[in-house]
C-alpha positions as CSV (number, residue, x, y, z in Angstrom):
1,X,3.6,-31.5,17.9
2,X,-0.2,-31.3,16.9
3,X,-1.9,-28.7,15.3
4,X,-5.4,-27.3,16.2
5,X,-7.0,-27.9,13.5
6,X,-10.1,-25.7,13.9
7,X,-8.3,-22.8,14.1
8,X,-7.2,-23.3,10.4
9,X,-9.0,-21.0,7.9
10,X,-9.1,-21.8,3.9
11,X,-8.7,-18.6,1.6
12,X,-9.9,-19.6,-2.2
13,X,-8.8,-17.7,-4.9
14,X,-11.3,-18.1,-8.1
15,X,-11.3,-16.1,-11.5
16,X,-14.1,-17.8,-12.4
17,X,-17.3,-17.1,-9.7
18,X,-20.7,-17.8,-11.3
19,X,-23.3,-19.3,-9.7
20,X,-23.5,-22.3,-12.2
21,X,-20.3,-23.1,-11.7
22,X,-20.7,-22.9,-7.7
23,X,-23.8,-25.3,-7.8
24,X,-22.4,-28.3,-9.9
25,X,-22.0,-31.5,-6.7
26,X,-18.6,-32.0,-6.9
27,X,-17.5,-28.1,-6.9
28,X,-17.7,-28.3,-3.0
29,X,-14.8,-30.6,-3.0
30,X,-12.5,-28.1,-4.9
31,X,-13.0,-25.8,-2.4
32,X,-13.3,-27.8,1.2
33,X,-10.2,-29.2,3.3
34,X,-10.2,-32.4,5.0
35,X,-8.0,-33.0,7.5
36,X,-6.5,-36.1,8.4
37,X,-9.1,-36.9,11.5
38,X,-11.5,-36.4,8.8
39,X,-12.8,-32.8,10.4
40,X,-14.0,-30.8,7.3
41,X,-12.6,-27.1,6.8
42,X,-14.5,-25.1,4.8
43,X,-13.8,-21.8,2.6
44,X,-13.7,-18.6,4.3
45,X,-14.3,-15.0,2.5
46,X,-12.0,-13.4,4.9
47,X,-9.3,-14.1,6.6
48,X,-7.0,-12.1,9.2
49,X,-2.6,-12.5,8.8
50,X,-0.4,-10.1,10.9
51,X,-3.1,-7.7,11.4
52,X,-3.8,-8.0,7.5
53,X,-7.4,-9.0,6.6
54,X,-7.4,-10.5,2.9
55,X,-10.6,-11.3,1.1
56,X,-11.4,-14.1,-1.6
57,X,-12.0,-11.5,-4.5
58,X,-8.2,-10.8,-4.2
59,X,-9.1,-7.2,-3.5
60,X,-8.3,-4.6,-0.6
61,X,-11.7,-3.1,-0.1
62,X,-12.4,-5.1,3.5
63,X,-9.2,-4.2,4.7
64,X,-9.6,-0.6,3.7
65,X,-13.0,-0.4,5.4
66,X,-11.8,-1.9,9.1
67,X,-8.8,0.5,8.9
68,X,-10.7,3.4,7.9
69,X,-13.5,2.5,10.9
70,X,-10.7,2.1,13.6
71,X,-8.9,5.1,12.7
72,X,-12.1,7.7,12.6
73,X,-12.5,6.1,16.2
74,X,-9.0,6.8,17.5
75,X,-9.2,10.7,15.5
76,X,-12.5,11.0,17.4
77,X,-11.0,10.1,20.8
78,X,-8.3,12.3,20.4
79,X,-10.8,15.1,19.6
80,X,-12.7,14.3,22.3
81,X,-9.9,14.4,25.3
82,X,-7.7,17.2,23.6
83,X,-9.3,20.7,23.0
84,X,-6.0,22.5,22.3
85,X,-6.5,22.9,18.4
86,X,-2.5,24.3,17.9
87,X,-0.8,23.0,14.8
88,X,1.7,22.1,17.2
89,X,-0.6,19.5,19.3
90,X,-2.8,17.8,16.2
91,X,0.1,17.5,14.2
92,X,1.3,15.5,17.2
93,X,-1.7,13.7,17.4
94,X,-2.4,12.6,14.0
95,X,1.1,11.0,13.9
96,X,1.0,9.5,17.1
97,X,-2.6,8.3,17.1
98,X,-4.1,8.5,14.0
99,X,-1.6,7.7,10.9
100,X,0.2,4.7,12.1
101,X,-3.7,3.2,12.3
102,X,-3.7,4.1,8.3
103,X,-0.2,2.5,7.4
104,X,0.4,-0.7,9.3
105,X,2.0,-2.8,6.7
106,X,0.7,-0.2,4.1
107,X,3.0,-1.8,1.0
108,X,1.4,-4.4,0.6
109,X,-2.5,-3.4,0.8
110,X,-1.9,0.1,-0.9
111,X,-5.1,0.7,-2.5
112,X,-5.4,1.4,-6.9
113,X,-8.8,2.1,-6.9
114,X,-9.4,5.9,-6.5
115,X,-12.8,5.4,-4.5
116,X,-10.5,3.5,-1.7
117,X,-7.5,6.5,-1.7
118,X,-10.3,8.7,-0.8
119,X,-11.9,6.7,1.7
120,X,-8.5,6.8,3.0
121,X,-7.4,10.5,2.7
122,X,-10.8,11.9,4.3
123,X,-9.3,10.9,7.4
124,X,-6.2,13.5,7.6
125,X,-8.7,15.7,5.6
126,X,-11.5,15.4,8.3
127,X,-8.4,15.9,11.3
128,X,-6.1,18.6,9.9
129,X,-9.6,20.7,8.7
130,X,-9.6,20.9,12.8
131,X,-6.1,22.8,13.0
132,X,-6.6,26.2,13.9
133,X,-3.9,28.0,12.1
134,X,-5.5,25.8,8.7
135,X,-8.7,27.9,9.2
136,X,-10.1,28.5,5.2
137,X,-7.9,26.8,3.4
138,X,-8.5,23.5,1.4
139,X,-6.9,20.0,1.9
140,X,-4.2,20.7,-0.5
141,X,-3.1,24.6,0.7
142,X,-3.0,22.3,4.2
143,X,-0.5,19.6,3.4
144,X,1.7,22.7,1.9
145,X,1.2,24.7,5.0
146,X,1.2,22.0,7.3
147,X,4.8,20.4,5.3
148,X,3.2,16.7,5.5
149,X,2.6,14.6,2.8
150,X,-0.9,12.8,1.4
151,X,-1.4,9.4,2.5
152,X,-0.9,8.1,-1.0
153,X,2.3,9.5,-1.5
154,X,3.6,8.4,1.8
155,X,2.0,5.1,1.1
156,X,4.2,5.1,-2.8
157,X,7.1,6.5,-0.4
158,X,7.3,2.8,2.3
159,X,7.4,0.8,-1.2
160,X,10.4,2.9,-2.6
161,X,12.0,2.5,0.6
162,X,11.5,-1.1,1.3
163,X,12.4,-1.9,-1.9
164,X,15.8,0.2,-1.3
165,X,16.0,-2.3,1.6
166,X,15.5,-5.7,-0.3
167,X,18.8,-4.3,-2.7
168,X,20.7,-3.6,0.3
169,X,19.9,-7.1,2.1
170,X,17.8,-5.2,5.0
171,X,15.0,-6.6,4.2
172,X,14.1,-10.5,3.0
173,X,13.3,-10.3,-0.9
174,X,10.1,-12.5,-0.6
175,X,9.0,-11.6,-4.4
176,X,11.9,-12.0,-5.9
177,X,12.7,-8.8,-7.4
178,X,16.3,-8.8,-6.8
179,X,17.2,-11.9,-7.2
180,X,20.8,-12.3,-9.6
181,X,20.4,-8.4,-10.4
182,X,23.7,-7.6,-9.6
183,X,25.7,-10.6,-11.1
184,X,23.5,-9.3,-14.9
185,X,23.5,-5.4,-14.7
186,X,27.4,-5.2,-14.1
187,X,29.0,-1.8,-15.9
188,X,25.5,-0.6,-16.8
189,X,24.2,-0.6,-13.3
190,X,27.3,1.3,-11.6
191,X,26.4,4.2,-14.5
192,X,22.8,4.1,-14.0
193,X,22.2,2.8,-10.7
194,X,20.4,-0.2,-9.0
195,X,16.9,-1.1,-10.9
196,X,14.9,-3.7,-10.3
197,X,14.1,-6.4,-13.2
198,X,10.1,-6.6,-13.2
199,X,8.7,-10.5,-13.6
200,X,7.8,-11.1,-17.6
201,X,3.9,-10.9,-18.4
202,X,2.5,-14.3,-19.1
203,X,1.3,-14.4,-22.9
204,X,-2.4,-14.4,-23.4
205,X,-3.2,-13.7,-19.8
206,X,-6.5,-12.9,-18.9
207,X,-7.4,-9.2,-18.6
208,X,-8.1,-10.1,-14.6
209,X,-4.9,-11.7,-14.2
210,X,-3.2,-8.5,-15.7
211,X,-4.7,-6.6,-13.7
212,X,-3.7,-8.6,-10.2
213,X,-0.2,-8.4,-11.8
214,X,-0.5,-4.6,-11.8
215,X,-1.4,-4.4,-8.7
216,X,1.1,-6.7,-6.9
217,X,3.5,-5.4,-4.7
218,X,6.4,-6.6,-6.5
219,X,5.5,-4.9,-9.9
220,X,4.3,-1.5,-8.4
221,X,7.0,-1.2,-6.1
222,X,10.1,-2.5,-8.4
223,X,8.3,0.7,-11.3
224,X,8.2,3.3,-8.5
225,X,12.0,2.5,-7.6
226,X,12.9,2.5,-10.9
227,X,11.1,6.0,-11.7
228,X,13.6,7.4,-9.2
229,X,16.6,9.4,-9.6
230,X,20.1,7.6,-9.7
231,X,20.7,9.8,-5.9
232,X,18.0,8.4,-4.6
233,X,18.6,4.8,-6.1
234,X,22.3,4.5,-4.9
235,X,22.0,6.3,-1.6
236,X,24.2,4.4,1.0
237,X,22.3,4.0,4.2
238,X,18.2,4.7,5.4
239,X,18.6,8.2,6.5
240,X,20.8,9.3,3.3
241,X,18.0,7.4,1.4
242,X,15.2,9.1,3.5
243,X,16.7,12.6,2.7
244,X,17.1,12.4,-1.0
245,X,13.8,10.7,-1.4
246,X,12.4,13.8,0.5
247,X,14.1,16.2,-1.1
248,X,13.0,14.8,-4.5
249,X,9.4,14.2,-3.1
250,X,9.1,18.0,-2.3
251,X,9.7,18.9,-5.8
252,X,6.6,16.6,-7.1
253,X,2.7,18.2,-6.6
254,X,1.0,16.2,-4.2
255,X,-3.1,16.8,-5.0
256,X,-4.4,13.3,-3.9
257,X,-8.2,12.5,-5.1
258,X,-10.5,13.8,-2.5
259,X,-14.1,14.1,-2.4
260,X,-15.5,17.4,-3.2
261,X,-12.0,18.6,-5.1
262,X,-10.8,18.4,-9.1
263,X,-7.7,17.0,-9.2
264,X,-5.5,18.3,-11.9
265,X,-3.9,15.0,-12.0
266,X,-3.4,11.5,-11.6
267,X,-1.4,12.1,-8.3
268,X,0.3,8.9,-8.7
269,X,4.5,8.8,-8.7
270,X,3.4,7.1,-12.0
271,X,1.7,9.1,-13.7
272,X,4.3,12.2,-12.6
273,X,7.7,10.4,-12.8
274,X,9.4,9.0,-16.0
275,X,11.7,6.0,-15.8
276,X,14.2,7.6,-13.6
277,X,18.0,7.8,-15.4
């Protein structure tokens, strides 16, 4: 079988990016593919994967901005064709309409940077504002009233639970996380539960390389299922899983960083949840 090969795209990955660098002759090379009929493929800044757009400076910014864009046009449709304003009928509407546009494949594009969380969040902030019974009261006093949970959190809450999956063979470990966990843990696991062994910093890294290795699904992920509670941890199937994890998610403020408000806090699991025990 033969490949197309102008619909192959090259993603580079760089740490270093200055212009000097970029305008020595043979730099071009590094960067360029040629194929074996000698067609030339050349660098691309973005580049689309299962719905996924990644970006050459490693970061989620692009991806954050199409989503965002496509999901204030859905909300406003929806605004548009519905005039009932019930709790009953938005609520309906942002899940079924608006939401799943924020969280396709959410784990592994989950934003750090606080300016993207809030780009994200002013979306349920702009649609539940419209809720009739929410009249007055700010974003916060809404997710109480309303019983739903930020973005952010629910965004924390798929990685818990799809880590819970890669331990329980449900899901492929692609990262690695798992991998000869329960041949080393033995007596100490069955006492404290399942936790996930986090990959070893490379020595004398570079600060940008530490910062990609924060940022990774497979180390935020494996710390936020560790930071749970043994129930959650050892919970035998998905919906046992899904009930402690809510019930210990209720427990935990949930004041997400959102334009015009103070937040008391880093509303990170991180930030509020010690290694769990």
């Amino acid at each position: 079988m033969s490949l197309h090969e102008r619909k192959f795209e090259i993603l580079n990955y760089t740490l270093n990016k200055t212009k000097s660098l970029r305008a020595l002759p043979f730099t071009a090379e590094c960067y360029q593919y040629t194929t074996a009929s000698g067609e030339t493929i050349e660098p691309s800044y973005c580049v689309k994967d299962l719905g996924v757009y990644r970006t050459d400076d490693r970061a989620w910014g692009f991806q954050v901005e199409l989503i965002v864009k496509e999901a204030k046009h859905f909300a406003g449709w929806a605004l548009g064709i519905f005039r009932d304003r019930s709790q009953r009928t938005m609520l309906t509407l942002l899940k079924t309409l608006v939401r799943p546009k924020l969280e396709y494949c959410s784990p592994l594009w989950s934003p750090c940077k606080t300016g993207d969380i809030q780009r994200l969040e002013a979306i349920q902030q702009f649609f539940t504002r419209r809720i009739s019974e929410c009249a007055g009261m700010n974003y916060w006093k809404r997710l109480q009233h309303l019983g739903i949970l930020s973005l952010q959190r629910r965004r924390e809450r798929y990685m818990i639970i799809h880590v819970w999956k890669i331990y329980n063979k449900l899901a492929p470990d692609s990262t690695g996380m798992i991998s000869t966990l329960e041949e080393e843990e033995g007596e100490e696991e069955s006492r404290l539960g399942p936790k996930v062994r986090l990959p070893q910093r490379v020595k004398k890294a570079q600060s940008s390389k530490e910062i990609l290795r924060e940022e990774f699904f497979g180390i935020r992920a494996a710390q936020l299922f560790n930071r749970m509670p043994k129930e959650v941890r050892l919970a035998t199937s998905l919906d046992s899983l899904k009930i402690e994890l809510g019930n210990f998610l209720s427990t935990i403020p949930d004041y997400p960083p959102v334009r015009g408000y103070s937040s008391p806090r880093d509303n990170s699991l991180f930030s509020l949840v010690s290694e769990g025990k």
